[in-house]
C-alpha positions as CSV (number, residue, x, y, z in Angstrom):
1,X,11.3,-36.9,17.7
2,X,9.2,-33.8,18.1
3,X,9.7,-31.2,15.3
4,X,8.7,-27.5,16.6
5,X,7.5,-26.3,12.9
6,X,4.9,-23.5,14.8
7,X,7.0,-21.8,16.8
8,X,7.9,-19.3,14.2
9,X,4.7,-18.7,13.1
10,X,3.6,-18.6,16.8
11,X,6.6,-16.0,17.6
12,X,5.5,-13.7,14.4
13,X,1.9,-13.9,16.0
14,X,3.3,-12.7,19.2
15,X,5.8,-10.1,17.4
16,X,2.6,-8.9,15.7
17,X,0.3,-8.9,19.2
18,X,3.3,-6.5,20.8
19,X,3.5,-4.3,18.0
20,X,0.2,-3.9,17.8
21,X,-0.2,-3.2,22.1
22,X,2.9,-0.5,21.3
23,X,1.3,1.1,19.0
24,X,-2.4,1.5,20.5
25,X,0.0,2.8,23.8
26,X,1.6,5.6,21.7
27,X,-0.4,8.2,21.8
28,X,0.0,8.5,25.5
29,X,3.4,8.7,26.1
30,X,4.4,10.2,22.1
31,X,4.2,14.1,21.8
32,X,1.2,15.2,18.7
33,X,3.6,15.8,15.6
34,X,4.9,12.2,16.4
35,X,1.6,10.5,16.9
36,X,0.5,12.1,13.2
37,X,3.7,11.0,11.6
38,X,2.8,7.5,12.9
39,X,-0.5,8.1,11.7
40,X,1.0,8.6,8.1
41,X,3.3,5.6,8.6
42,X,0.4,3.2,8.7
43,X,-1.9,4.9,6.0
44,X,1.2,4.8,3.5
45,X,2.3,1.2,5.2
46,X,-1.2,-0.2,4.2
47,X,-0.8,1.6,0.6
48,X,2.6,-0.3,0.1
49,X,1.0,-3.7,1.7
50,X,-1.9,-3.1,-1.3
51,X,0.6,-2.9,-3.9
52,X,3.1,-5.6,-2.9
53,X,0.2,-8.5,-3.8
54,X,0.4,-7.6,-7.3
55,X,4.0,-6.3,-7.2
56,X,5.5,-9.2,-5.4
57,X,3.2,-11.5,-5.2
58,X,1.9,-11.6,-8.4
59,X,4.4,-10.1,-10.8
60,X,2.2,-7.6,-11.6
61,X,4.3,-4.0,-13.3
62,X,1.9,-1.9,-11.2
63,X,3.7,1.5,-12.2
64,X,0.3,3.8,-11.6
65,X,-1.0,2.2,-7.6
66,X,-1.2,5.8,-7.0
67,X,-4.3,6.8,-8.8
68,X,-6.6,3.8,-6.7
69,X,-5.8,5.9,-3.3
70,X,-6.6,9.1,-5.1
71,X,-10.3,7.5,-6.3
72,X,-10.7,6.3,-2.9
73,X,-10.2,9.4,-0.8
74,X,-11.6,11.5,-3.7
75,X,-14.8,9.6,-3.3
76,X,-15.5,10.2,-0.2
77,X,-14.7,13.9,-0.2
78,X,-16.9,14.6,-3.1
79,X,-19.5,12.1,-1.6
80,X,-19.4,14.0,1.3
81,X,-19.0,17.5,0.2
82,X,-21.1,17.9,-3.0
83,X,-23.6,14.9,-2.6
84,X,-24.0,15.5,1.2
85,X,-23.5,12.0,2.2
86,X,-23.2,10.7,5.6
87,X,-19.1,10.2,6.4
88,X,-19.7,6.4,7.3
89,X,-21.3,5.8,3.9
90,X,-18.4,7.8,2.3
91,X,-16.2,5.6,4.2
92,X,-17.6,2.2,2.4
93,X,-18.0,4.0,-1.3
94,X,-14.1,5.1,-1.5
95,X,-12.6,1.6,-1.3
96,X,-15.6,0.1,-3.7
97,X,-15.2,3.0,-6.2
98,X,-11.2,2.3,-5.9
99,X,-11.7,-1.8,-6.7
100,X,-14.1,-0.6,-9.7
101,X,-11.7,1.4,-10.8
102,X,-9.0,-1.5,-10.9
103,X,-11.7,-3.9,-12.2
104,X,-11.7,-1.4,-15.4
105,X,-8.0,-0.8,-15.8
106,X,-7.0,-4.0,-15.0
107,X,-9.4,-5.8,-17.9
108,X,-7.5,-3.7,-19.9
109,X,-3.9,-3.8,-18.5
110,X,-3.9,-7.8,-18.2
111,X,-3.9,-8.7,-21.9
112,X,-0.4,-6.9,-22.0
113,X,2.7,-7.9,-19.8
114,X,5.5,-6.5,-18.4
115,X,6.9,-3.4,-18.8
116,X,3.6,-3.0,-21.5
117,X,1.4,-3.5,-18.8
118,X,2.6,-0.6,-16.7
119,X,2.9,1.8,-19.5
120,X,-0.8,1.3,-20.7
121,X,-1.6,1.2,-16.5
122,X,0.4,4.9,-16.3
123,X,-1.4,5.7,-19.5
124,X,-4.9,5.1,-18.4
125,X,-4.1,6.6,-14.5
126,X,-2.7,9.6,-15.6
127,X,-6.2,9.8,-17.6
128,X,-8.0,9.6,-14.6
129,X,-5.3,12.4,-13.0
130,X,-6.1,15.0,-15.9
131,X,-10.1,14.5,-15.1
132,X,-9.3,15.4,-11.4
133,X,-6.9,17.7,-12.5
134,X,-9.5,19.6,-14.0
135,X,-13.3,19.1,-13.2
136,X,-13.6,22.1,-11.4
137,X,-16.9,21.9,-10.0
138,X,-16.7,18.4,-8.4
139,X,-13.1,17.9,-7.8
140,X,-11.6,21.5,-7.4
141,X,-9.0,21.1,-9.4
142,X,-5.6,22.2,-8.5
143,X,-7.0,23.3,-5.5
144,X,-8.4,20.0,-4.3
145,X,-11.2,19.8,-1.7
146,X,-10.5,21.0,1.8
147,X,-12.4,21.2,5.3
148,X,-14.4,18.2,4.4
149,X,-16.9,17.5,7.2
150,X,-16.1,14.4,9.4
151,X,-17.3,12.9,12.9
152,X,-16.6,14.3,15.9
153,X,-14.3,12.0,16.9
154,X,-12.0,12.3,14.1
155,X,-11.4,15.8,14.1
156,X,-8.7,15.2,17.1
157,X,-5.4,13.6,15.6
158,X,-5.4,10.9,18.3
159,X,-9.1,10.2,17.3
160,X,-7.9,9.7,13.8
161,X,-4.6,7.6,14.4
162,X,-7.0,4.9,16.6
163,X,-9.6,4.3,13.5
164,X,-6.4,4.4,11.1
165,X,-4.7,1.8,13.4
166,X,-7.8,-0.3,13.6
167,X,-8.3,-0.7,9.7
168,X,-5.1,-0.7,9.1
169,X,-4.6,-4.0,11.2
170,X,-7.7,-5.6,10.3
171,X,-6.5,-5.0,6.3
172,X,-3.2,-6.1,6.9
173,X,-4.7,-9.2,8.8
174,X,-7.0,-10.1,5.5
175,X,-3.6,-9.2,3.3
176,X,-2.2,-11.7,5.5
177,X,-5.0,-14.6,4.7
178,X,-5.6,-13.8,1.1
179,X,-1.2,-14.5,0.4
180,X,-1.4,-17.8,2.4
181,X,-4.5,-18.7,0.8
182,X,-4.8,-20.6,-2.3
183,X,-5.8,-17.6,-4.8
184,X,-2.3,-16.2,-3.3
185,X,0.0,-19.1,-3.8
186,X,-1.6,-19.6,-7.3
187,X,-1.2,-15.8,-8.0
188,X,2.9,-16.4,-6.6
189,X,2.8,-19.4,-9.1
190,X,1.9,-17.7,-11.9
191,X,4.2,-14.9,-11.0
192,X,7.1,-17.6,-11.6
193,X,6.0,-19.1,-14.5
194,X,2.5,-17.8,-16.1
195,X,2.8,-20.2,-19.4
196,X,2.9,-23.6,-17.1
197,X,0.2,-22.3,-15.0
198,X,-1.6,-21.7,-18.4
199,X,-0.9,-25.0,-19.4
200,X,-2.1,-27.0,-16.2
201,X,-5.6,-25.2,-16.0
202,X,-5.4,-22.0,-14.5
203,X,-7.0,-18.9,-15.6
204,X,-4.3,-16.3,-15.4
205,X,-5.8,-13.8,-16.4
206,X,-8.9,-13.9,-13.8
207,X,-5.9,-14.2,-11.1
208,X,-4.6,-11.0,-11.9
209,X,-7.6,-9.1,-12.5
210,X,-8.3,-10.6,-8.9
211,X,-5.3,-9.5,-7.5
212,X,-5.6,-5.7,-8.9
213,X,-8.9,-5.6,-8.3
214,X,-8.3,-6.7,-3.9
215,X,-4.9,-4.3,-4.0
216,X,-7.0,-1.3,-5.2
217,X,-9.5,-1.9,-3.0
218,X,-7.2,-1.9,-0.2
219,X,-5.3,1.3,-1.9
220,X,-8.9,2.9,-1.3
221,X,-9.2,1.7,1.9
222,X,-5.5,4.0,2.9
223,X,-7.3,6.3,0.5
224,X,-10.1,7.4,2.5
225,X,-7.7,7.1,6.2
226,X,-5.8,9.8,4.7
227,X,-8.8,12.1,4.5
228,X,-9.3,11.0,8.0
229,X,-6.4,11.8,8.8
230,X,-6.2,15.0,6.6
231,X,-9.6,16.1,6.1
232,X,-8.3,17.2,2.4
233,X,-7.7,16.3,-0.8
234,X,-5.5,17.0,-3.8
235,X,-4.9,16.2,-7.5
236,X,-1.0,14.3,-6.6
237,X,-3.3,11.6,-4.7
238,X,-3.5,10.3,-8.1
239,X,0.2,11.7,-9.6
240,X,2.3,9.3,-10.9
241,X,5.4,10.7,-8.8
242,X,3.4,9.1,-5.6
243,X,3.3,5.9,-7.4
244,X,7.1,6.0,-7.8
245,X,7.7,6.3,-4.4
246,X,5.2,3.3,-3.4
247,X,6.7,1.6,-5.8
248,X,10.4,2.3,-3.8
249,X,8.4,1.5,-0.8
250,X,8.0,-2.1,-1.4
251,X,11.7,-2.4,-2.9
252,X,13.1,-0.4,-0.1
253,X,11.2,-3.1,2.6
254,X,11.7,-6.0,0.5
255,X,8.8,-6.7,-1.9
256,X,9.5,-10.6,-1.4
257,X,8.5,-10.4,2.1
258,X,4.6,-9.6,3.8
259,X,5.6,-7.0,5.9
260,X,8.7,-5.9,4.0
261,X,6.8,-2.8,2.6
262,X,5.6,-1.6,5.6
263,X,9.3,-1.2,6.8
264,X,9.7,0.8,3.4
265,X,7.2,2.4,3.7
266,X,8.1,3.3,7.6
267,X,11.8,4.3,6.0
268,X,10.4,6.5,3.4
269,X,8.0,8.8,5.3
270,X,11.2,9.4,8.1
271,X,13.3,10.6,5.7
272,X,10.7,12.3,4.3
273,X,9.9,13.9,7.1
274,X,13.5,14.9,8.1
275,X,14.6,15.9,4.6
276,X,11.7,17.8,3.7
277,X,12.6,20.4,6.7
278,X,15.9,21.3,5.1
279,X,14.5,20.8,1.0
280,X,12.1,20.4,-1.4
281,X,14.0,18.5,-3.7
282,X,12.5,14.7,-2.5
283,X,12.0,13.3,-5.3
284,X,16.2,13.4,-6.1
285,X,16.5,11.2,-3.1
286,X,14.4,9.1,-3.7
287,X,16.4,8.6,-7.3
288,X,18.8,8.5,-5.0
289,X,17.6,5.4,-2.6
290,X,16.6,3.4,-5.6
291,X,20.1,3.5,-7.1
292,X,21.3,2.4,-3.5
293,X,19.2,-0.7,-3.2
294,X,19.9,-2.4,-6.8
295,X,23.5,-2.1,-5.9
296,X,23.7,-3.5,-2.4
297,X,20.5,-4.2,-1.2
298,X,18.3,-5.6,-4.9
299,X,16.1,-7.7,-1.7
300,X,15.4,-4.8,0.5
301,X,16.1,-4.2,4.2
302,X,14.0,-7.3,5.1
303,X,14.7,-9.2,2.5
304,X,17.9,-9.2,3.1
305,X,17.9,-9.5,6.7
306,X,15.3,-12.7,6.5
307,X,17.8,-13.8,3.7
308,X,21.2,-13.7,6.4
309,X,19.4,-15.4,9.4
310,X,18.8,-18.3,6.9
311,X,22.2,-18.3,5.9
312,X,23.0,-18.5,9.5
313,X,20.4,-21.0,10.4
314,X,22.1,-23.2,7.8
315,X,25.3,-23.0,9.2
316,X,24.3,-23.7,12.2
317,X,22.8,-26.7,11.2
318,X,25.0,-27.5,9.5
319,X,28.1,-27.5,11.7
320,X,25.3,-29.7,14.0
């Protein structure tokens, strides 16, 4: 008897393939504003992907994701603007400068758990917030950097959405690896039951700090595609409002799943867009969405959905 055990891994390979030919295709048929809010969708997708390895993958309180996006694009506009580096090398520095960053707050933030971890990680980003906030003459301050000098070819939105959709893939591919690899099914293991982990050998703590220290660098990485996609900066990169809403993100999608946050994250910047053309008062939706999903939907959208198509796969086999 032949068991097909690939063919779901070879249909989501093909889901994936399609997706990814539809989305290269866009920008030829899809009118500007479209192709930009699809832009945003990926940079914010890949923000949400970053924090779901420590969220949901490693059980990680990761209130504060924010403020690693905000280092990473505020590296490369500085490095740019007031050291007069080349973009490319900009580029490489803001995701590096991002995973330092976590390497720092995480040594700290790991010998705490729980909810304490995320109030010392707020603590410590909001820190990081106030210096943006208010070094004038490197950061700008309130007023952030604008106009920042980029190639040629990404000063067209199209030219920006095609490097953003490139990363953004190849990142999403590496997320992919590193959660079926076995750092990321020790880091889901530990996120279950630290203690026994402890017990049979594992450093935990070098897990986690591994895990914050990959999701910042990839938090970087959607940093610096949003000044792509931008060309500016400003101090709520690193705001801890921001953070909430990556955090919704990844509940929204379904922060048990891979690409779960991506969903929420494609859910979040639609209504976004929509609501913000009527108020300004997001942030009371977004209360608002989170109240919604502990009630009916505590797994997300795809959580629940993957969660009913097993429920119907087992009734099907089992009536067979």
């Amino acid at each position: 008897m032949t068991v097909p055990v690939r063919r779901p891994a070879r249909a989501s390979a093909g889901a994936a393939v399609a997706l990814l030919a539809a989305l290269a295709l866009f920008p030829v048929v899809g009118p500007a504003f479209a192709v930009y809010v699809l832009a945003l969708i990926l940079v914010t997708g890949l923000l949400a992907l970053s924090l779901n390895l420590v969220l949901g993958y490693g059980g990680l309180y990761q209130f504060h994701h924010a403020v690693f996006y905000g280092v990473g694009a505020y590296t490369l506009a500085v490095a740019v603007t007031r050291g007069g580096w080349p973009a490319w090398l900009g580029f490489l520095a803001g995701p590096l400068a991002a995973a330092l960053a976590g390497l720092l707050i995480g040594w700290f933030c790991v010998r705490l758990t729980r909810l304490y971890f995320g109030m010392l990680q707020i603590s410590l980003g909001s820190l990081l917030w106030i210096v943006v906030l208010r070094w004038y003459p490197v950061t700008g301050g309130d007023n952030g950097i604008h106009d920042i000098p980029l190639p040629a070819v990404l000063q067209s939105v199209v030219g920006a959405y095609y490097l953003i959709l490139a990363v953004v893939a190849l990142s999403a591919g590496v997320l992919y690896l590193i959660v079926r690899s076995p750092f990321g099914i020790t880091l889901q293991a530990i996120r279950d039951n630290a203690q026994r982990c402890q017990t049979v050998g594992v450093d935990v703590r070098a897990h986690q700090i591994g895990a914050i220290v990959i999701a910042a660098f990839f938090a970087g990485t959607a940093g610096v595609l949003y000044v792509a996609l931008e060309r500016s900066v400003f101090p709520n990169l690193l705001f801890w409002v921001l953070s909430l809403e990556i955090f919704v993100m990844c509940l929204l999608g379904g922060w048990f799943t891979f690409a779960g946050p991506m969903l929420g994250a494609a859910l979040m910047v639609a209504l976004r867009t929509v609501i913000g053309r009527y108020t300004d008062l997001w942030t009371m939706f977004v209360g608002i969405i989170l109240i919604l999903l502990i009630f009916f939907m505590p797994e997300g959208v795809a959580g629940t959905a993957l969660a009913r198509l097993r429920a119907r796969g087992a009734g099907a086999g089992g009536r067979g």
